[in-house]
N, C-alpha and C positions, 0 to 999 in steps of 0.2 A: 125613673122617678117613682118614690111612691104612693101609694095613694091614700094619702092622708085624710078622705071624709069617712073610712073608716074609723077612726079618732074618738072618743068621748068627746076632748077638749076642744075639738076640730071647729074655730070659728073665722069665717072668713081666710082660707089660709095660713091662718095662725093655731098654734096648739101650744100644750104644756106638755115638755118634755124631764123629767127629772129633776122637776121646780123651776124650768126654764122657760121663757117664752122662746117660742123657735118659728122663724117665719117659713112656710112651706110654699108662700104664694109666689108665679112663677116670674122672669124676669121684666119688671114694667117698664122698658123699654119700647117703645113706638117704634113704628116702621119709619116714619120722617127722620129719627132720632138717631137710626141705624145705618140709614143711609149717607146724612151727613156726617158722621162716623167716621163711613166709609172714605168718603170724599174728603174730607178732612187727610185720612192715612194716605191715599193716593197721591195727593196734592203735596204732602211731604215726601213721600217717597220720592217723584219727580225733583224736588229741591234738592233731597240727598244724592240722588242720581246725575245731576246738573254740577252741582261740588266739586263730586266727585270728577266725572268728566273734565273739571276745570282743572284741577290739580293736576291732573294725567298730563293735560295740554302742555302746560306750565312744567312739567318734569322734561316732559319731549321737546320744547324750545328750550332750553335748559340745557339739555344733552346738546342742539345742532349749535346752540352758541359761544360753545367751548373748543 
């Protein structure tokens, strides 16, 4: 990353780039915010994984009832 307070324009992690305003400032995501994220992906994963699971099931009684 670089270090933008270097900068003239350099305010609040904000500067002017090329007539640009460009935010430099880092990602304002909480730790609460990341977590539940988190939790949130796992939580699906396990769903897609359970489906999944289910369908296999469902192929394999499929096959023995033929």
């Amino acid at each position: 990353m670089k270090d933008y307070s270097k900068i003239s324009d350099f305010v609040n992690g904000l500067y002017v780039k090329d007539g640009r305003l460009i935010n430099g400032r880092p990602n304002s995501m909480m730790g609460i915010e990341k977590i539940s994220k988190m939790r949130q992906a796992v939580k699906r994963q396990d769903n897609i994984e359970q489906i999944s699971e289910g369908i296999q099931r469902a192929k394999m009684l499929e096959r023995f009832m033929d």
